[in-house]
Backbone as CSV, one residue per row, in Angstrom:
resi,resn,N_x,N_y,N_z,CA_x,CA_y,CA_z,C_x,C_y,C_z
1,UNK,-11.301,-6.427,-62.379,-12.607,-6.907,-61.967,-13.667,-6.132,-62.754
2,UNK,-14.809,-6.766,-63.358,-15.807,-6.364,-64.380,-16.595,-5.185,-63.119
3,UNK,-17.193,-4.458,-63.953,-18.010,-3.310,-63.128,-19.553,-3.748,-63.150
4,UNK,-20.156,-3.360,-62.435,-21.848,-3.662,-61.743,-22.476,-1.874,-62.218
5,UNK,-22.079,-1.797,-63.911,-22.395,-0.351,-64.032,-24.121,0.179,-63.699
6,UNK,-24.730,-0.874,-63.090,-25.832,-0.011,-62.284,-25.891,0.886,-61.188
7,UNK,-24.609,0.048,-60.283,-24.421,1.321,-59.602,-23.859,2.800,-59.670
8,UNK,-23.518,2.512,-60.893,-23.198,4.089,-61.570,-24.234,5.046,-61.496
9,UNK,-25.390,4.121,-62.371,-26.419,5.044,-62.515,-27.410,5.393,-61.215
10,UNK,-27.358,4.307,-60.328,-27.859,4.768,-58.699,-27.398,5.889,-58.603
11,UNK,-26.063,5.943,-58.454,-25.218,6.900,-57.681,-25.470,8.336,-58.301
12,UNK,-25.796,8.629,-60.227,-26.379,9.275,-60.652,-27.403,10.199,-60.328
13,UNK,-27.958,8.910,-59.913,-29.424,9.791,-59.932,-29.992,10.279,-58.362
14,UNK,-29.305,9.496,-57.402,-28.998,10.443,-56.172,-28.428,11.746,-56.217
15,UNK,-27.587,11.828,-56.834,-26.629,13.131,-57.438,-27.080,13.815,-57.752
16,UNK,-27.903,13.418,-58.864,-28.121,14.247,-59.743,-29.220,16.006,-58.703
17,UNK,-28.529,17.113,-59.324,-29.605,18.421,-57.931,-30.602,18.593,-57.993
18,UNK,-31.296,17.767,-59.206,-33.025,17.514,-59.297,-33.713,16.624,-59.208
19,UNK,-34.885,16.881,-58.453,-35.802,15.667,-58.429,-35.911,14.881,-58.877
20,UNK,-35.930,13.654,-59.001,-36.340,12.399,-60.270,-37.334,11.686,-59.375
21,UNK,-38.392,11.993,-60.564,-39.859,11.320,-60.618,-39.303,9.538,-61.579
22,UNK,-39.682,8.759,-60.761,-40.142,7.573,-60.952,-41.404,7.061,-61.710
23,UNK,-41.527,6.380,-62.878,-43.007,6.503,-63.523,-42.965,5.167,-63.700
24,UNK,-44.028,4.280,-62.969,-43.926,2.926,-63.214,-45.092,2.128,-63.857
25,UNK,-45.033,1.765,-64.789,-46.132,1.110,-65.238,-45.910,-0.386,-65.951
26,UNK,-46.237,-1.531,-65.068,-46.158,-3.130,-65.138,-44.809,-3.428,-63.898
27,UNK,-44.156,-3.968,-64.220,-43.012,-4.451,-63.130,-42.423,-3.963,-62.905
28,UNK,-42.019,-3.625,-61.655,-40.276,-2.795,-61.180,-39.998,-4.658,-60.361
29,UNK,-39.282,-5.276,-60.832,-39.128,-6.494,-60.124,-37.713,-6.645,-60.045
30,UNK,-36.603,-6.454,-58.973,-35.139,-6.663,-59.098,-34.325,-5.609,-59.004
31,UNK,-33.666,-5.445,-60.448,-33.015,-4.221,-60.605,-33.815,-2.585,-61.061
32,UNK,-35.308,-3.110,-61.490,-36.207,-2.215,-61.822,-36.536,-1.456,-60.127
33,UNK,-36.793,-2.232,-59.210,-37.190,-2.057,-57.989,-36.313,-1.009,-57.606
34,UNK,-35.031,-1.403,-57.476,-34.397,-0.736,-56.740,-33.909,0.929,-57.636
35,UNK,-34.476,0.549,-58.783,-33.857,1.986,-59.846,-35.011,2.962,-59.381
36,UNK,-35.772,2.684,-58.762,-37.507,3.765,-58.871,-37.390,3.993,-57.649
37,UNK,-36.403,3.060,-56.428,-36.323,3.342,-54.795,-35.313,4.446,-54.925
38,UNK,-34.432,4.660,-55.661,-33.029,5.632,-55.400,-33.720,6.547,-55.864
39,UNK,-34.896,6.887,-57.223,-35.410,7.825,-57.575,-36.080,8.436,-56.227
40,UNK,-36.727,10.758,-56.061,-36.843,10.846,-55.394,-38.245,10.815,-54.923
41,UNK,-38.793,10.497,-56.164,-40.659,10.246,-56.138,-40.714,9.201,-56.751
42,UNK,-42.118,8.073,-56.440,-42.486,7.116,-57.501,-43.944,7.096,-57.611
43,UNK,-44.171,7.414,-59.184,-45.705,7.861,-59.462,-46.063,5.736,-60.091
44,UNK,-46.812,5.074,-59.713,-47.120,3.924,-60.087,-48.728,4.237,-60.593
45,UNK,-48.766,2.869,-61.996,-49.769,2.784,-62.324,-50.742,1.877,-61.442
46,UNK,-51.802,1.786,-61.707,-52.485,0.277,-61.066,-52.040,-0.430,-61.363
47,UNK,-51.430,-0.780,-62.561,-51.073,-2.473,-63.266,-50.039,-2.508,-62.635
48,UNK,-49.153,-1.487,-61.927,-47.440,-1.786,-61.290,-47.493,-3.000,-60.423
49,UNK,-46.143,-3.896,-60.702,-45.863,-4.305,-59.295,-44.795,-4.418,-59.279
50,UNK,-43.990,-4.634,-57.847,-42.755,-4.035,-56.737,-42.648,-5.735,-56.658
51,UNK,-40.856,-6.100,-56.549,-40.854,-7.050,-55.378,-39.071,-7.342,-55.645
52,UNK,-38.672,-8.367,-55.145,-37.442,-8.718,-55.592,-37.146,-9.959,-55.669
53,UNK,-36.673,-10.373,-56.511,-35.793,-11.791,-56.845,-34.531,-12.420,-56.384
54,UNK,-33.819,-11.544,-55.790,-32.559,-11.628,-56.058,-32.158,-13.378,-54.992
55,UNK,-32.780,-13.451,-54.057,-32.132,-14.370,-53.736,-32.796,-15.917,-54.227
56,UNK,-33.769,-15.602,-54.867,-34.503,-16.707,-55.978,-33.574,-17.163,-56.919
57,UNK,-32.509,-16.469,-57.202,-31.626,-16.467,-58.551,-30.283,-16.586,-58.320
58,UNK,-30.294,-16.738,-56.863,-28.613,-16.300,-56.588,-27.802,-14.835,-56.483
59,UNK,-28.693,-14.015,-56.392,-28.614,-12.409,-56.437,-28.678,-11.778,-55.345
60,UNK,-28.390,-10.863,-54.847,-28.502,-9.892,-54.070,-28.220,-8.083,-54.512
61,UNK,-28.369,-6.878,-53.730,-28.016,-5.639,-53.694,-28.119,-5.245,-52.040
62,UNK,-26.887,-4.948,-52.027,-26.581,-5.118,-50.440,-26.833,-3.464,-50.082
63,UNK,-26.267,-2.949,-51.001,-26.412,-1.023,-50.925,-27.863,-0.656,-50.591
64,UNK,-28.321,0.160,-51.654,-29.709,1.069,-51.591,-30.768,-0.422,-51.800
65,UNK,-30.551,-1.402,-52.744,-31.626,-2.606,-52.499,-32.366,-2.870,-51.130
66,UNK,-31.155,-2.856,-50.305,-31.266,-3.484,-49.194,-31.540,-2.428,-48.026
67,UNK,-30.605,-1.796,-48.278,-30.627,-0.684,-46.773,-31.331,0.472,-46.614
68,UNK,-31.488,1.231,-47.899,-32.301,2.491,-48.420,-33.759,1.869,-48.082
69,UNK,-33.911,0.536,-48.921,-35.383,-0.037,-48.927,-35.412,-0.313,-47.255
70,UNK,-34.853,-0.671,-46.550,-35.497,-0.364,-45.248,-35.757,0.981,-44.277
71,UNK,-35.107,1.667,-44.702,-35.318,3.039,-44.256,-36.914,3.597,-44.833
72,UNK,-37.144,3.068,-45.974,-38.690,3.575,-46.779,-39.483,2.839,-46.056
73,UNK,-39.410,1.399,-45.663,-40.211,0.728,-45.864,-40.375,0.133,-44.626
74,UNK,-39.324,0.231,-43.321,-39.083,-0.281,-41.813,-37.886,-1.660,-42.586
75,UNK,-37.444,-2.360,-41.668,-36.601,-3.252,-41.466,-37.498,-4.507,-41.764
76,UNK,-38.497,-4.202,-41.082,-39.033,-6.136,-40.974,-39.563,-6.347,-42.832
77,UNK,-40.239,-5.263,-42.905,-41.141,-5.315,-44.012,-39.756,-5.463,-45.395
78,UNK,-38.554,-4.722,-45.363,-37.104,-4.947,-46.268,-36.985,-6.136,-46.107
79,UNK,-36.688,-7.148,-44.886,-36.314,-8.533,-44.845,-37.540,-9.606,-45.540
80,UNK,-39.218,-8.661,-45.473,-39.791,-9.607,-46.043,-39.583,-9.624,-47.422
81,UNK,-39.413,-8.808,-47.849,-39.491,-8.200,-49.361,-38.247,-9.303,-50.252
82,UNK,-37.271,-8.847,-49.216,-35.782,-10.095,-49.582,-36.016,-11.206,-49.331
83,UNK,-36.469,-11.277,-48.685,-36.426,-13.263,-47.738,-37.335,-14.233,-48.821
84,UNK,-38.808,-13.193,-48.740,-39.407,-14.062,-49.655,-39.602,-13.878,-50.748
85,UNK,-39.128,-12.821,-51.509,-39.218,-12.631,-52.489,-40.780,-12.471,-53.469
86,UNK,-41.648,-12.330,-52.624,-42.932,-11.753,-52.944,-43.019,-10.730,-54.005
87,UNK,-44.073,-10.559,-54.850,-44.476,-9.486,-55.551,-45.266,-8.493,-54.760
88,UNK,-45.150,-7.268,-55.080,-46.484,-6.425,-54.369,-47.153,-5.937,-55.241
89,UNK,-48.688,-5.765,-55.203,-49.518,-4.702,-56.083,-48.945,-3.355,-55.468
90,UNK,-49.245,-2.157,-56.936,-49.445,-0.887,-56.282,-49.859,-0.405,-55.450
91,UNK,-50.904,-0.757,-55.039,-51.899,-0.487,-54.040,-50.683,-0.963,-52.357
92,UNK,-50.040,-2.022,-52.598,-49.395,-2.556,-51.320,-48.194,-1.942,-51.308
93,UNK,-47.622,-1.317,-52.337,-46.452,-0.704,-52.456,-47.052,0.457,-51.811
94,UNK,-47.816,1.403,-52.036,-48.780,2.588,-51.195,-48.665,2.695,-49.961
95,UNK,-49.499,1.402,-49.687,-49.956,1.226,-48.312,-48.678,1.381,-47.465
96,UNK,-47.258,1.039,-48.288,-46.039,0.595,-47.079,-45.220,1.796,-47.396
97,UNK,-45.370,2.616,-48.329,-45.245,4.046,-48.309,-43.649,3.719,-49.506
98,UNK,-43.932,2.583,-50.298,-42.626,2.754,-51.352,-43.030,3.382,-52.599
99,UNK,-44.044,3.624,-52.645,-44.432,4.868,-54.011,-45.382,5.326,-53.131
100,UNK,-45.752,6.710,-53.939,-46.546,7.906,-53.567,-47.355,8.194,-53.888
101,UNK,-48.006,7.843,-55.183,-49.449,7.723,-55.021,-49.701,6.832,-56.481
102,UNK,-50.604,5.809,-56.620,-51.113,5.252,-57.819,-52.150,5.502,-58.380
103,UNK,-52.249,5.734,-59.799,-53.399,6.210,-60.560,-53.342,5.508,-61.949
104,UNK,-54.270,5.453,-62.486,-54.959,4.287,-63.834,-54.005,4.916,-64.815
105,UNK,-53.435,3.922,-65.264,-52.387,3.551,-66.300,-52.784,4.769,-67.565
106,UNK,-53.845,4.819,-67.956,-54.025,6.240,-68.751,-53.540,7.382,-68.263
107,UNK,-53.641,7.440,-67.011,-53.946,9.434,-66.424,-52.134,8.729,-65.781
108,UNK,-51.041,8.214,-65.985,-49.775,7.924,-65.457,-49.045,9.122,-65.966
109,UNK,-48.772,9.085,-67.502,-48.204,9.937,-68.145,-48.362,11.393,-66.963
110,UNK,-49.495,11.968,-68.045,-50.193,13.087,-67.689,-49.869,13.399,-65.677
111,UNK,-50.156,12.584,-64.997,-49.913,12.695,-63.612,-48.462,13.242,-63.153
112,UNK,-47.635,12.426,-63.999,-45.614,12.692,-63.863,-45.758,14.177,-64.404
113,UNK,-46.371,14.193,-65.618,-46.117,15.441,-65.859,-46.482,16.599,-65.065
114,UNK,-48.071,16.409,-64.732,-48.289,17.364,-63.525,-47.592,17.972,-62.469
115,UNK,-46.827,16.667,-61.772,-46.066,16.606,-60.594,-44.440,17.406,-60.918
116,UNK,-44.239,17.151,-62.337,-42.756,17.773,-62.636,-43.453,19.230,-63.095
117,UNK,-44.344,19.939,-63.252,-44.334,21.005,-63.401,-44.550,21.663,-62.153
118,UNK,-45.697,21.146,-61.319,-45.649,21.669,-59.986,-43.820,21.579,-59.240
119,UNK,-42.955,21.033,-59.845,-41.696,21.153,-59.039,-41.209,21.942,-59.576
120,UNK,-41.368,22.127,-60.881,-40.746,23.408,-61.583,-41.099,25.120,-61.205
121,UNK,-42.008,25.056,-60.382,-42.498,26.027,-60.149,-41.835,26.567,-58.237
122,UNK,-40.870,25.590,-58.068,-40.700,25.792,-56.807,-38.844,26.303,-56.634
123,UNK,-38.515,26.319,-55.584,-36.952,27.200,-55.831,-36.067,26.477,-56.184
124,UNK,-35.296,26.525,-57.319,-34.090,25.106,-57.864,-32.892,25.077,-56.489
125,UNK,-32.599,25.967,-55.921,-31.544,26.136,-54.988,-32.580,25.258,-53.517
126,UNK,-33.317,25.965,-53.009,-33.918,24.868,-52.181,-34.404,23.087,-52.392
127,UNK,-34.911,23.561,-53.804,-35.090,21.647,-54.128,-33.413,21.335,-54.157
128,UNK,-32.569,21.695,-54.555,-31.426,20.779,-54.651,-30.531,20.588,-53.594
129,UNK,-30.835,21.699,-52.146,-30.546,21.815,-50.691,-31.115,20.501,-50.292
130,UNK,-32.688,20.417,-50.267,-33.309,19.518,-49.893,-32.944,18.153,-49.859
131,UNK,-33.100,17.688,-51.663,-32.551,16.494,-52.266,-31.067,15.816,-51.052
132,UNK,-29.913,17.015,-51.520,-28.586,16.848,-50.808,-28.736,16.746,-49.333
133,UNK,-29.762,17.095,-48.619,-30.454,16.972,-47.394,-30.855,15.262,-46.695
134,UNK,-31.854,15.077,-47.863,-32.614,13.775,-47.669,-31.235,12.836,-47.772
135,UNK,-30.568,13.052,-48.538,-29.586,11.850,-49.402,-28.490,11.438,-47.997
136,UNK,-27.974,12.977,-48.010,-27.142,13.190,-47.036,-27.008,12.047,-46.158
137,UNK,-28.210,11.554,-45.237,-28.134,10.872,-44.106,-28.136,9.311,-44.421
138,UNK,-28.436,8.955,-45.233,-28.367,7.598,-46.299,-27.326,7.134,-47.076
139,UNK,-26.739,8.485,-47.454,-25.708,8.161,-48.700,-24.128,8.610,-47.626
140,UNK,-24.232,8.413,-46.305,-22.751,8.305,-45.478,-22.022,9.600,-46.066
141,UNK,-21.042,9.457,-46.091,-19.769,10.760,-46.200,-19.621,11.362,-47.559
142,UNK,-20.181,10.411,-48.533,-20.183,11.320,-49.642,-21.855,12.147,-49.993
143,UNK,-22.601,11.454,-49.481,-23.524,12.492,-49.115,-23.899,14.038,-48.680
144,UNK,-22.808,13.663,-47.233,-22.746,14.914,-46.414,-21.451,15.703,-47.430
145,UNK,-20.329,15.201,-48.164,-20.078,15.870,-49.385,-20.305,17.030,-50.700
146,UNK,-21.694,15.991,-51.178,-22.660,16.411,-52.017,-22.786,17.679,-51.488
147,UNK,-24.034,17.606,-50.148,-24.139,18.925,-49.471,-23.258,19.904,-48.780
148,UNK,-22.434,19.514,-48.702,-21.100,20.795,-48.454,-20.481,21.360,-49.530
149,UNK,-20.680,20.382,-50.877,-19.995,21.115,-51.764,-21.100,22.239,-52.327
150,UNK,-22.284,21.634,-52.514,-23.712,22.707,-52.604,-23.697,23.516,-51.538
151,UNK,-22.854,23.639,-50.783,-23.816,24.536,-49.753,-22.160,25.675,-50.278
152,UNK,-21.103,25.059,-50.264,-20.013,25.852,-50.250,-20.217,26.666,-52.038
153,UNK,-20.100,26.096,-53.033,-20.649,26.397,-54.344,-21.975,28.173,-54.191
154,UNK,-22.897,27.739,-53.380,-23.789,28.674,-53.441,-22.905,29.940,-52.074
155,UNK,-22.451,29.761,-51.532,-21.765,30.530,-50.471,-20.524,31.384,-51.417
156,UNK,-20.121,30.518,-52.208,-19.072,31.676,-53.221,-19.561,32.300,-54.228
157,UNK,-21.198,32.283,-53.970,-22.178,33.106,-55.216,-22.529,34.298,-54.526
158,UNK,-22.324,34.176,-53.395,-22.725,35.216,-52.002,-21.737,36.900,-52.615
159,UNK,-22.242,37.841,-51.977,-21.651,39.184,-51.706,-20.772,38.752,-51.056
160,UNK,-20.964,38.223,-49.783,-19.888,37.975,-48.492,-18.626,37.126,-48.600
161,UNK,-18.884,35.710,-49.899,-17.440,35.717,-50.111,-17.000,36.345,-51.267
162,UNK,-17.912,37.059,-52.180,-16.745,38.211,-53.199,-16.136,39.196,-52.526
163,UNK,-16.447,39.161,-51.075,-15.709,40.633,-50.420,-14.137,40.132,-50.187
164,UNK,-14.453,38.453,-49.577,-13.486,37.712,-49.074,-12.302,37.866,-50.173
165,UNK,-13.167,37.636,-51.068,-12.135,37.136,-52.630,-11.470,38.309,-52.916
166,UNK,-12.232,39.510,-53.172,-11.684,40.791,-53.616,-10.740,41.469,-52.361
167,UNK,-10.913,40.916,-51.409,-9.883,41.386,-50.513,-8.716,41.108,-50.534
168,UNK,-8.766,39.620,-50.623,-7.629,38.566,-50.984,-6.465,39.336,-52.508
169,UNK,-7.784,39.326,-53.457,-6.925,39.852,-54.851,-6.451,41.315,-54.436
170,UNK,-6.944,42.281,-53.603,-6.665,43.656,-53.332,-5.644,43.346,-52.251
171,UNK,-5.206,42.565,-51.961,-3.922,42.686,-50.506,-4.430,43.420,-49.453
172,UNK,-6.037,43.192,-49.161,-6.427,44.207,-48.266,-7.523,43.099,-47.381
173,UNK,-7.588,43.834,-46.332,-8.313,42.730,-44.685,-9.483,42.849,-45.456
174,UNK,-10.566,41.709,-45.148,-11.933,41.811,-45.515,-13.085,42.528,-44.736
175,UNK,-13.842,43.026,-45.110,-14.794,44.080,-44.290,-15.765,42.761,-44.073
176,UNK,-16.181,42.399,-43.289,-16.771,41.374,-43.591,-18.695,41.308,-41.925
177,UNK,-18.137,43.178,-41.494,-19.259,43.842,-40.899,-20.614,43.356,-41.451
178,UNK,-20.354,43.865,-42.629,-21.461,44.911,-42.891,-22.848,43.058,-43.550
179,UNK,-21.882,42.264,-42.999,-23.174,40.953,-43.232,-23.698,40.412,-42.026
180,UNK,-24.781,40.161,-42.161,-25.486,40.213,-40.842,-24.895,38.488,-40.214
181,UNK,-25.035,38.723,-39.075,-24.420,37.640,-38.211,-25.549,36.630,-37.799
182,UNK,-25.909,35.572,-38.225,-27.371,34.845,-38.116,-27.037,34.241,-36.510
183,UNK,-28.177,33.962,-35.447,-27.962,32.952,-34.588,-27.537,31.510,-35.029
């Protein structure tokens, strides 16, 4: 059976332990729509517009098209988006909270960039907690995955499991006191 390699790149860019800024300027209509919804910000120009086709054409996206976009956007407002297949201005994409803020097609660039340096300036281990956080509850069991394997990954960077480890390689019990015991 042929592959639908977009959902590769969905699945990507959920994955992926950094932010992805969305930069939209003229149509996200279809498969554009739903590539800027899996992203974890969407910076839109004025000229943007949002909507979907799919059942105009014989199409659908039953995954993040469908189900993610109602979690952003409520349920009724996802079924309108599908049913009728409407366009939205930026401004209406705003208002329903599927991008984050719109600004004039000149200052777009410059704006993404702003926004990715202000993230750069913040903790890579907490933004990528976070991300695996948000995803987590959306993206079912391999989600909560993602974040166990991040959470287990940074836990074997710890003092507390090199004591584990070096105990293990030394044939000796782990001291495992001297780390404080959180509520």
């Amino acid at each position: 059976m042929p592959r639908l390699n977009v959902l590769d790149l969905q699945r990507q860019i959920r994955a992926l332990p950094k932010p992805v800024i969305a930069v939209v300027a003229g149509y996200a209509i279809g498969g554009g729509h739903v590539l800027h919804l899996v992203c974890d910000l969407t910076i839109a120009a004025e000229n943007a517009v949002f909507g979907q086709t799919g059942p105009r054409v014989g199409s659908f996206d039953a995954g993040y098209g469908a189900t993610y976009l109602a979690r952003v956007v409520g349920h009724k407002k996802a079924r309108e988006i599908w049913y009728l297949c409407r366009q939205y201005s930026a401004q209406e994409a705003l208002d329903m909270g599927l991008v984050n803020t719109v600004v004039p097609l000149d200052q777009l660039e410059a704006e993404a960039v702003q926004w990715a340096r202000e993230i750069l300036e913040k903790s890579p281990t907490a933004l990528r907690f976070l991300k695996a956080a948000f995803n987590a509850d959306t993206d079912g069991l391999a989600g909560l995955q993602q974040l166990a394997g991040d959470a287990t990954l940074l836990y074997y960077l710890s003092e507390e499991a090199k004591e584990g480890r070096n105990a293990f390689l030394e044939k000796r019990k782990p001291d495992f006191s001297k780390f404080p015991r959180f509520p």
